[in-house]
C-alpha positions in Angstrom: 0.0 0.0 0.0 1.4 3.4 -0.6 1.4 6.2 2.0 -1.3 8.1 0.1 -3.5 5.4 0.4 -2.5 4.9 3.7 -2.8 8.1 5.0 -6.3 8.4 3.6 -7.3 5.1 5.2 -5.9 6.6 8.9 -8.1 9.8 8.3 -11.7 7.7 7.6 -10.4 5.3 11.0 -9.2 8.9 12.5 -13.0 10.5 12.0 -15.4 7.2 12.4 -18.1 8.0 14.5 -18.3 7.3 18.3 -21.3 4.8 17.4 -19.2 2.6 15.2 -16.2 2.8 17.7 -18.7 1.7 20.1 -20.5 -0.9 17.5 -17.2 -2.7 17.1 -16.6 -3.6 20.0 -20.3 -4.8 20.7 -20.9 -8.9 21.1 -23.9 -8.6 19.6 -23.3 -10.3 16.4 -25.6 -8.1 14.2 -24.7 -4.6 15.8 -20.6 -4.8 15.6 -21.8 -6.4 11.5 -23.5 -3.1 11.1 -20.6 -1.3 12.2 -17.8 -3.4 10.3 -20.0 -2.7 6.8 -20.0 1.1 7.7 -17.0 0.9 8.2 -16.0 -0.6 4.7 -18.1 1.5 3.0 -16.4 4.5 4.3 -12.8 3.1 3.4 -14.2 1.8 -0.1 -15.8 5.4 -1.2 -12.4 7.2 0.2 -10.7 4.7 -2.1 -13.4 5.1 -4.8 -12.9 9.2 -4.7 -9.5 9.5 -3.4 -11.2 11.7 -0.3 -11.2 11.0 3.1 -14.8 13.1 2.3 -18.1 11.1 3.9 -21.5 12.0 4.6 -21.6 9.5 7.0 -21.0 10.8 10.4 
């Protein structure tokens, strides 16, 4: 990976929102699932766009 990837990558994980901070680290099986596919979809538009810019927040 090359450090512009890398670097966008860090800000999405820098900015998630409490709620999928908290989501993770839930046991409920559905919740942190919810939270993981945020998650992606957050890193995968950055990727997509080359922006660390998200609606989601």
């Amino acid at each position: 990976m090359d450090e512009k990837t890398t670097n966008l990558i860090m800000a999405i994980l820098s900015r998630a929102p409490q709620w999928i901070r908290h989501d993770l680290l839930s046991k409920d099986a559905g919740v942190k699932q919810r939270a993981e596919e945020t998650l992606a979809a957050m890193i995968a538009n950055a990727l997509a766009t080359g922006t660390d810019d998200s609606t989601a927040s």
